[in-house]
C-alpha positions in Angstrom: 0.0 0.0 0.0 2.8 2.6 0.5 4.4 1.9 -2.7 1.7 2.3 -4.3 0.9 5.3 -2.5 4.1 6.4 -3.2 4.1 5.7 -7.1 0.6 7.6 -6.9 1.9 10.7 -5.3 5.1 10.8 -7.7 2.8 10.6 -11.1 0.2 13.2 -10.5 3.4 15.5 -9.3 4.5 15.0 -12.8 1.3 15.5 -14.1 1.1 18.9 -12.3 4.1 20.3 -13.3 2.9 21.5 -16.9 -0.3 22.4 -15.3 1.3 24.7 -13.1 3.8 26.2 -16.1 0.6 27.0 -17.9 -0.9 28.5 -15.1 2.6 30.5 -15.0 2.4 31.7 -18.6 -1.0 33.0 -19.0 -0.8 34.5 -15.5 2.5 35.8 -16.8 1.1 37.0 -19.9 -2.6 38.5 -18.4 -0.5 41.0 -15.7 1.0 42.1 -18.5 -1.5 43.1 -21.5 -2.8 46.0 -19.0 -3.4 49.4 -19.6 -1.7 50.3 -16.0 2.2 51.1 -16.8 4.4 49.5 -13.7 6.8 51.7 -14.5 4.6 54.9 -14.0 3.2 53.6 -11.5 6.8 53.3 -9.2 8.9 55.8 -10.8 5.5 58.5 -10.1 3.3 61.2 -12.1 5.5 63.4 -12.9 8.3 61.3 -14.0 10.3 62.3 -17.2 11.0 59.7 -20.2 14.3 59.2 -19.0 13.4 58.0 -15.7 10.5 55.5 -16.9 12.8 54.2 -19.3 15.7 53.3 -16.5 12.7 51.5 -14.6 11.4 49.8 -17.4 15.4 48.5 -17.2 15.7 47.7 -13.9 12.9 45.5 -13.8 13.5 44.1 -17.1 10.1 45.6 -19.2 12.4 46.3 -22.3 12.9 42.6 -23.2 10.1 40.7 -24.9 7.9 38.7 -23.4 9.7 35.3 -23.7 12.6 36.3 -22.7 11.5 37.6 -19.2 9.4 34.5 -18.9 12.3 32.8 -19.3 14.5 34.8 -16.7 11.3 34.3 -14.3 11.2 30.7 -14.7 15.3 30.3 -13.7 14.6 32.6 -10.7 11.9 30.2 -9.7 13.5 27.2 -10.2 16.4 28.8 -7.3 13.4 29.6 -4.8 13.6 33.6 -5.9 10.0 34.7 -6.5 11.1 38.0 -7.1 10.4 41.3 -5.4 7.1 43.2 -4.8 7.1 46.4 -6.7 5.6 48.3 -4.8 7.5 48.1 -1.5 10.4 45.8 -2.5 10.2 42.7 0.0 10.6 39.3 -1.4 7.5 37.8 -2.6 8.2 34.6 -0.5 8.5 36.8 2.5 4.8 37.8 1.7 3.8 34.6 1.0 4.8 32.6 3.8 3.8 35.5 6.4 0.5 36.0 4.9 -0.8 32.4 4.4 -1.2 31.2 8.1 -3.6 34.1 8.7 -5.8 32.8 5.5 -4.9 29.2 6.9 -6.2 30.2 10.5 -9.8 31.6 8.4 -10.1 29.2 5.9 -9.6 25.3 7.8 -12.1 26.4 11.1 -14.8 27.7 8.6 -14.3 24.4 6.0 -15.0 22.0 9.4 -17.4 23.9 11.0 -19.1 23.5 7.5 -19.0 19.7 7.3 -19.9 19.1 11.6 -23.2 21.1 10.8 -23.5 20.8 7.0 -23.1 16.9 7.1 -25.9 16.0 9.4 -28.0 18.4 8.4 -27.5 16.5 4.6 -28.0 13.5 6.1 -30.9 13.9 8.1 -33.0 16.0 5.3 -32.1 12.9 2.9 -34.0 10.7 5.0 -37.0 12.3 4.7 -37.3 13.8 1.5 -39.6 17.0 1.2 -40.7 16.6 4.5 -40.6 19.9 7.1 -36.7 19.3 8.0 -35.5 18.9 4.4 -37.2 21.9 3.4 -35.6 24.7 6.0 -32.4 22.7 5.4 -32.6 23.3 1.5 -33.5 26.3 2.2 -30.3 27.1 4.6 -28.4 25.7 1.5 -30.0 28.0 -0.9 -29.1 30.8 1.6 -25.6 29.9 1.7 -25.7 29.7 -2.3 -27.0 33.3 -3.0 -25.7 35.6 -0.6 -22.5 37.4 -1.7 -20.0 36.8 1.2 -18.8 40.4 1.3 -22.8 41.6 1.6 -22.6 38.9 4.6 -19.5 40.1 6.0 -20.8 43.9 5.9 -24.0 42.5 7.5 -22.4 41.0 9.7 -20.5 44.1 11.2 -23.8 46.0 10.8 -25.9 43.5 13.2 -22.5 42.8 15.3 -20.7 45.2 15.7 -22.2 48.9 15.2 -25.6 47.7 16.5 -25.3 45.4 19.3 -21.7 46.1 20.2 -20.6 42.2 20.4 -17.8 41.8 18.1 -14.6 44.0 18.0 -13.9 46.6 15.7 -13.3 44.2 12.1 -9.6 46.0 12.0 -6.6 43.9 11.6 -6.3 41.1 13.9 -6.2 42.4 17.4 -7.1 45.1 19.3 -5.7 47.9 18.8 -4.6 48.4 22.5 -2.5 45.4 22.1 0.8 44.6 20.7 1.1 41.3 19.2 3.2 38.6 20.3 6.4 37.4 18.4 5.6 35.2 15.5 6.4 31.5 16.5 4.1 29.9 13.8 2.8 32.8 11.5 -0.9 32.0 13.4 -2.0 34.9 15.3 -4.1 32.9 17.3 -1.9 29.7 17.9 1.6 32.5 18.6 -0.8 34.0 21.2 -1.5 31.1 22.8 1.7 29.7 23.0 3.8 33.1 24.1 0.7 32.8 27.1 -0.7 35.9 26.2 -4.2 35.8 27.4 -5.4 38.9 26.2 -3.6 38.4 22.8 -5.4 35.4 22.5 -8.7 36.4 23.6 -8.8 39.0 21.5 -7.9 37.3 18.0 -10.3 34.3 18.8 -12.8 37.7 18.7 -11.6 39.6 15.4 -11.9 35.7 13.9 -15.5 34.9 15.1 -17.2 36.9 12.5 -14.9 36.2 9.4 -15.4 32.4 10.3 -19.1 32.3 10.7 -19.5 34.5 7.2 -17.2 31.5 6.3 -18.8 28.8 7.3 -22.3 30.2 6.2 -21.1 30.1 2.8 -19.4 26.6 2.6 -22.3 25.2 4.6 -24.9 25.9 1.5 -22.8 23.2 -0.6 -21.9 21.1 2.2 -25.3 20.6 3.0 -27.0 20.4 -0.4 -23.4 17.8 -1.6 -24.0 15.5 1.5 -28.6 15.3 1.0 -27.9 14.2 -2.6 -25.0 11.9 -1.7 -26.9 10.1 0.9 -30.3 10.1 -0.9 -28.5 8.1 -4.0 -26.9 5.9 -1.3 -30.5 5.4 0.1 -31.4 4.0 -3.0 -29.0 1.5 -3.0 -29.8 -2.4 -2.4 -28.3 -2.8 0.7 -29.5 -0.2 2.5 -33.0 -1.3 1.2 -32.0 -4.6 2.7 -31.4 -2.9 5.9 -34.3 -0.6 6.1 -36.6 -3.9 5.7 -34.9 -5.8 8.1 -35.7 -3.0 10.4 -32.0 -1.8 11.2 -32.2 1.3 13.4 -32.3 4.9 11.4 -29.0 5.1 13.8 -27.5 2.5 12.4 -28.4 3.0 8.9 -27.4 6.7 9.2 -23.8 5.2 10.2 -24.1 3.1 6.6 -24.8 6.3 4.7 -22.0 8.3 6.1 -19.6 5.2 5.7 -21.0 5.3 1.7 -20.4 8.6 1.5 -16.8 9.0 3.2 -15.2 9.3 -0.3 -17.4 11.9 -2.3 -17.5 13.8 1.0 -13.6 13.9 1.2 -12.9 14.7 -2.5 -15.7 17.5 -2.1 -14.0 18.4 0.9 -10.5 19.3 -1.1 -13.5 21.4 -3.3 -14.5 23.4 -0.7 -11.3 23.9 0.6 -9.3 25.6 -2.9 -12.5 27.3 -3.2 -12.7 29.1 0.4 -9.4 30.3 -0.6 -10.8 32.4 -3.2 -13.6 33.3 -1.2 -12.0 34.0 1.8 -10.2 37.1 0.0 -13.2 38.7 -0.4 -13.8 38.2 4.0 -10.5 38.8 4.6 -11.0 42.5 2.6 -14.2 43.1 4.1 -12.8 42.5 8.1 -9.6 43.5 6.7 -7.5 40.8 7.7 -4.2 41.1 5.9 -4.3 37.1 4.6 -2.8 36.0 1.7 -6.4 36.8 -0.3 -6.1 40.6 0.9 -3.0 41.2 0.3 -3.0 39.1 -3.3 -6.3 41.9 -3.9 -4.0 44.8 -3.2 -1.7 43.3 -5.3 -4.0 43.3 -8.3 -5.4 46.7 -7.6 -1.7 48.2 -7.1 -0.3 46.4 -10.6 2.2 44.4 -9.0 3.2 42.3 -11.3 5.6 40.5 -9.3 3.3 39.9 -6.4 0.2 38.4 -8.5 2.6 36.4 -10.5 3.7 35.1 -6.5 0.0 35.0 -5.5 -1.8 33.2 -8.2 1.8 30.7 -8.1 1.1 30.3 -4.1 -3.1 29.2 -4.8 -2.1 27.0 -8.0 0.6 24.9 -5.7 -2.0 24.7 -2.9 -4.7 23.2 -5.0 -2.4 21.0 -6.7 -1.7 19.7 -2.3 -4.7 19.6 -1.6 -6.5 17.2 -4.5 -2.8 15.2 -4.0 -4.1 14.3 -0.3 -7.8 13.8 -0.9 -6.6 11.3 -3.6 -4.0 9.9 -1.0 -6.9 9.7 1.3 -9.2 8.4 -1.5 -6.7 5.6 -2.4 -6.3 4.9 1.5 -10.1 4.9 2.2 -10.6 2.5 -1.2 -7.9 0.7 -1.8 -8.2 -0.6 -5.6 -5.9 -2.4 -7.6 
């Protein structure tokens, strides 16, 4: 099993490795097909020709297009991401400090999702259309429609300026605070383990809000995925069989959820690159400073160097993530 595990893991690593070049190359090539000159844009308004044109230089704009692909690909291959352009840190620096705080949003929402989403599914799929399955579908239909900025803003509306619950959505912590050291990169977790109290107290607070917007939104699909999973398992001969030899609706909820292990795990790894992409938009709105706000600014600002880094950073993560639900998948069902 581990060598074939292992032979697994190795071919769709190959396999990715063109999918993430061509991910590369029409990132690569979209950045740069903009009306927004990057050179303008750092060298300021009133810049003369001379100027723009040492930029253009320094960063390499005055070579075509395949030849600063190329030069970009060898600095990748040495770990060298490049530098943003806008305040010159090393992409990689940004990457690896912002991700734990979108890591930190992201994983609590996606299992909140599936502990509520899951036997909510499950419960409405045994009786279909019935009062239960209804509110449930609607819930799902909720978490569907509703833009998850519109819920984030809600959110601080209803929480924040009107009852006075949550903490200002500013940053991580209160502002009264200084932050602890970084052990980790998780705000929460460094807190916690530096035994800052306070520290603590206050991030689990400025991450309430973000994860419940979260969590509403991936609990919509989670609920409506794991209703039509377990209604076609319902249908299946053996759990026939067990509903006429009178099994207990415990027990045969325990032989829908076993049937549906692998579809929930692989739409698990869904939900997951997805939240990434929609976390950005939470992470804007509470203004978080994850890997999805600062990959916005990025885009807004023109920085070529840092949307090359941030689109790179959410193409590898997808690729690890559908790698272990199919490690998972291939543990779960083994198959020759």
């Amino acid at each position: 099993m581990l060598k074939t595990a292992s032979t697994f893991a190795l071919r769709r690593v190959l396999i990715s490795i063109p999918v993430l070049l061509g991910i590369l190359f029409v990132t690569f090539m979209l950045v740069r097909i903009g009306q927004q000159d990057p050179a303008a844009m750092i060298a300021g308004p009133i810049a003369d020709p001379g100027i723009l044109t040492q930029v253009r230089k320094d960063l390499g704009l005055d070579q075509p297009i395949w030849v600063q692909f190329g030069a970009y690909l060898m600095r990748l291959l040495q770990g060298d991401l490049g530098r943003s352009w806008q305040d010159g840190t090393p992409v990689l620096h940004h990457l690896l400090s912002h991700l734990p705080i979108t890591l930190e949003l992201v994983l609590p929402a996606l299992a909140l999702a599936f502990l509520l989403g899951v036997p909510i599914g499950l419960q409405a799929a045994l009786r279909p259309n019935g009062l239960f399955d209804q509110v449930s579908r609607g819930i799902a239909l909720f978490g569907f429609s509703v833009p998850t900025y519109w819920l984030g803003l809600m959110a601080i509306f209803v929480f924040f300026y009107s009852l006075g619950w949550a903490p200002a959505p500013m940053g991580l912590l209160s502002m009264e605070l200084v932050a602890p050291d970084p052990i980790t990169g998780f705000p929460t977790l460094d807190a916690l383990l530096a035994g800052d109290w306070k520290a603590a107290a206050s991030s689990i607070g400025h991450l309430a809000l973000p994860v419940l917007c979260l969590t509403l939104a991936a609990g919509g699909p989670v609920i409506k995925q794991a209703r039509a999973i377990a209604i076609e398992i319902l249908g299946m001969d053996h759990i026939l069989y067990a509903r006429a030899a009178g099994f207990s609706t415990r027990r045969i909820q325990r032989m829908v959820l076993r049937g549906a292990l692998v579809p929930l795990v692989t739409f698990a790894g869904v939900e997951l690159v997805s939240l990434f992409a929609t976390g950005s938009l939470v992470e804007y709105v509470f203004a978080r400073g994850g890997l999805g706000h600062w990959g916005l600014n990025a885009i807004m600002q023109s920085d070529f160097a840092a949307v090359q880094g941030y689109v790179l950073a959410l193409a590898v993560c997808s690729v690890v993530v559908f790698l272990v639900v199919d490690l998972c998948t291939l543990l779960l069902e083994p198959r020759g």
